[in-house]
N, C-alpha and C positions, 0 to 999 in steps of 0.2 A: 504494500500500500504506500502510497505517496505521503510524502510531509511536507503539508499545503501552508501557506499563512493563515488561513482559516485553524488548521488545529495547533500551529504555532501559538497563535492568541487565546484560544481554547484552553491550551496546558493538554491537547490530547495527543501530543507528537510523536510520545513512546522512547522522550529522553529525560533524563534526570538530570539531579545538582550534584551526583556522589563528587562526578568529576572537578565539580568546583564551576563558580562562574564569576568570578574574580580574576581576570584575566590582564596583568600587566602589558603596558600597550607596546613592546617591540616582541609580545607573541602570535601568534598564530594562531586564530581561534578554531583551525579544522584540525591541530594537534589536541586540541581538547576535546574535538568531537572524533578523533578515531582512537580514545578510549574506550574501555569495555565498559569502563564504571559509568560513561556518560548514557548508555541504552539502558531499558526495562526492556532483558530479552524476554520477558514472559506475555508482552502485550504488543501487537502490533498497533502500527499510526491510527489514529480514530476510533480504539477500543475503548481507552482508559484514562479517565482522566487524573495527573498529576500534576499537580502545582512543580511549575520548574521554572525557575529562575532565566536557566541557561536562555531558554527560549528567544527572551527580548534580543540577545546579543546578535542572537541569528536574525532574527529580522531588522536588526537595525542595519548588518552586514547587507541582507538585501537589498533595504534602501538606498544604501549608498553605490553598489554598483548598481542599483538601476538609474542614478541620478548623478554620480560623481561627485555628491556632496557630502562634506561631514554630518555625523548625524548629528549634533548637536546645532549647524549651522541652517541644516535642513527643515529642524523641528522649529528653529526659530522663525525661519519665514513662512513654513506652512500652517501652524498653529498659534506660536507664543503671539509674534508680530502682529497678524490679525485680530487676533484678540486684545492686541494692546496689553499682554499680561508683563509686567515685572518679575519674568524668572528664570532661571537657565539651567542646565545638565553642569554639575558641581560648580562649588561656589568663583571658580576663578572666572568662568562666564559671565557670572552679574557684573554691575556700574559698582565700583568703587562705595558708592553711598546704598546700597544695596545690601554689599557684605556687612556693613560695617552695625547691620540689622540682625547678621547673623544667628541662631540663639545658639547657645552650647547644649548639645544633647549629657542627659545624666542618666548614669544605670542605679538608680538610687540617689547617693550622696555623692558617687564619682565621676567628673566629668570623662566622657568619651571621646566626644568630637566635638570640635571647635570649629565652627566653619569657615569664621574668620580671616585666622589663623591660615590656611592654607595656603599653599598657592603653586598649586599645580591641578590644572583641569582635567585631568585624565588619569586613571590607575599609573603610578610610576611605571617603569621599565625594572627590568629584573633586578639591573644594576642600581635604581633608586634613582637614575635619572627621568626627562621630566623634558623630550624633545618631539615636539609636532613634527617635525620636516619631513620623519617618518613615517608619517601616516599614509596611507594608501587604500583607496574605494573598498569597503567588502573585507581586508583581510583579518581583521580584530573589532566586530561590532560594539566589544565589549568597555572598548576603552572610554566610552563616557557612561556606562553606568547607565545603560537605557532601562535597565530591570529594576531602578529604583534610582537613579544617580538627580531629580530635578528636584531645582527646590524653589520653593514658592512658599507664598505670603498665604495665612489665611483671610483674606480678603481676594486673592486673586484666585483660590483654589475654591470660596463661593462662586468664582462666576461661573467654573468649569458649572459648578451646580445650576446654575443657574441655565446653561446652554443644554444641561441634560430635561431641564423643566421645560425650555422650549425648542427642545427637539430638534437641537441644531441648529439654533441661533438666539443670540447674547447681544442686548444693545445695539439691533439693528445690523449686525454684522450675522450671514449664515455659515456655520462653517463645513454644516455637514446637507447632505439632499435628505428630505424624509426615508427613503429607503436605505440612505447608509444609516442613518439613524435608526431602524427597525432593524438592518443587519447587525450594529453593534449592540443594542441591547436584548433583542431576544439570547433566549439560552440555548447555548447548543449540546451541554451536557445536565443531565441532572438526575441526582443518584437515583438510584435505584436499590443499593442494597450490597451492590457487589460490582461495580462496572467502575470505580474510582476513589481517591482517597480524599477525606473530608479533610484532613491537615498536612502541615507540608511533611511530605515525608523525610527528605532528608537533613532538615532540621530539628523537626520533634520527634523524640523519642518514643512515645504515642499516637502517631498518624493517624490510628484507628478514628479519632475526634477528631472534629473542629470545626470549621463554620463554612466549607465549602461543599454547597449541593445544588446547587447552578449557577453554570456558567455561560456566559455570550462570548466576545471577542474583546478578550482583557478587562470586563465586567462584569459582573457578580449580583447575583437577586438573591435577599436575602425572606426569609419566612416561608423556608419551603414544606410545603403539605407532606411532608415524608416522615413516619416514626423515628427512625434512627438521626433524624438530621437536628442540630441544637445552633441552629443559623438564626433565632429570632430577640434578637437583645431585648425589641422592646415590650415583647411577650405578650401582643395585640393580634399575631397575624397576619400583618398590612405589610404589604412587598415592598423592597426598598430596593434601589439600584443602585452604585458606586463599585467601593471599592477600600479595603482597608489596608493597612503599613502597617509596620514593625520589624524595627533595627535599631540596635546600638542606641537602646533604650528609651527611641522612640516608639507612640505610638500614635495611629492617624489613620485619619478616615473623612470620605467622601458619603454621605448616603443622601439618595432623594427619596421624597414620597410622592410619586406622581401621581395619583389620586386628590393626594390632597393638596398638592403645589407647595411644600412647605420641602426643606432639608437641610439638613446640620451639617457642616466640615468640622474637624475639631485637630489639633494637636496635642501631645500629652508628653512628658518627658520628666522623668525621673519619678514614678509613680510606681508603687505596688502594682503588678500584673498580678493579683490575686480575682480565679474567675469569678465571675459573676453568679447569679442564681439562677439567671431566666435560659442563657445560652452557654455557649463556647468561647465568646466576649468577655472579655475582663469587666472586676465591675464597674470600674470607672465610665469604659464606653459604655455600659449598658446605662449608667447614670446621664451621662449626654445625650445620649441616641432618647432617651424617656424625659429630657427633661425634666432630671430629679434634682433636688438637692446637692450640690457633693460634699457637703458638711455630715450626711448622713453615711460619707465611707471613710471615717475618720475614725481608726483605732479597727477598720475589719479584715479580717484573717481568716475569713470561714472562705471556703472553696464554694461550686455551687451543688447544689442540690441533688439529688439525682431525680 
């Protein structure tokens, strides 16, 4: 079976992160895909769905030779720039006045990342250098960190909200046709019981959980009607669309309610990941996503419920 960009953005590709998808930019990103560790030989393309990382770097490698352009440079005139947003693929990409907005991610009490501080826009090189000249279309999609490298303001990551509430278009600008809009948000997986894994496998030690049970192309509907699935934070029912983060003791999320026209962005960093009650969300997001209190997860420790 073929490995389309369709099941690229799906996560149903039939490759994983064993191999790694941190990928230093004087490598080679097809020595990481003719690893063994990078396939699930047990599932062919479009069986199975796995959250994989690796995935974005391949498609951003696509873009760029079908374009000749940096993906980072790419993403700015196709999306960022028309939207007007204020954000870029790692911090050396923003204005000056930008970085200087930066926040420092915490894993608790300990600072992680600085984003400030940086300054170099792409995964070093193996030797720790830090040189574009060597960039070339397609060979290392991975060097700007397409599988989580952008970063943006909470104000500008409501508008993305905002563009999902009207269906591809944000302040008068459209970015997407009504049917790539129906392309990107219907689902094109959603569990069943046995056809995918609800967490990321090669991060959690527990896969078996989590909060993925359908999926569209690089988004995610959350309250889904299925027993085994614990996808509904705000434990109403009501289908939500985005997409959530977590890294380096961030956490962060997109969701809309498009029934009701309403949706939360939020960022969170240096917070207890203790789960929630209602999901497989922690309870902090489940307190955002409900618009609760967060004075009322002050001193909690309890896991959730079963």
């Amino acid at each position: 079976m073929p490995i389309t960009l369709r099941r690229l953005l799906s996560h149903r590709s039939s490759l994983t992160d064993r191999a790694g998808y941190v990928i230093p930019y004087d490598a080679e990103l097809r020595d990481t895909l003719l690893q063994a560790d990078a396939w699930d030989g047990n599932h062919a393309p479009g069986e199975y769905f796995r959250y994989t990382n690796l995935n974005f770097p391949i498609i951003a490698a696509v873009l760029e030779r079908a374009t000749g352009e940096r993906f980072d440079r790419l993403m700015r005139r196709l999306v960022l720039a028309p939207l007007r947003l204020d954000a870029c693929f790692n911090w050396q990409g923003c204005g000056s006045q930008t970085r200087t907005r930066a926040v420092v991610l915490y894993d608790g009490a300990t600072a992680v990342v600085d984003g400030a501080k940086q300054n170099c826009p792409v995964v070093r090189g193996s030797d720790g250098s830090c040189d574009l000249t060597r960039w070339r279309a397609g060979r290392n999609g991975a060097m700007f960190s397409p599988q989580g490298g952008l970063r943006i303001s909470a104000r500008d990551l409501s508008k993305i909200g905002r563009l999902l509430l009207g269906e591809g278009v944000v302040d008068g600008v459209r970015l997407l046709r009504p049917a790539s809009f129906r392309t990107l948000t219907n689902p094109e997986w959603v569990f069943d019981g046995h056809n995918g894994l609800r967490g990321e496998a090669d991060t959690n030690a527990d896969a078996g959980i989590g909060i993925f049970c359908r999926y569209g192309l690089a988004l995610q509907t959350l309250a889904t009607p299925v027993r085994e699935c614990a996808d509904d934070p705000r434990g109403d029912g009501r289908a939500l669309i985005g997409h959530a983060g977590s890294a380096y003791g961030l956490l962060s999320g997109l969701w809309i309610d498009r029934d009701a026209g309403t949706g939360v962005a939020y960022f969170v960093t240096g917070a207890p990941q203790t789960l929630g009650r209602r999901s497989q969300f922690t309870a902090i997001e489940e307190h955002l996503l409900a618009g609760e209190p967060l004075e009322l997860l002050l001193g909690t420790t309890e896991a959730r419920a079963p």
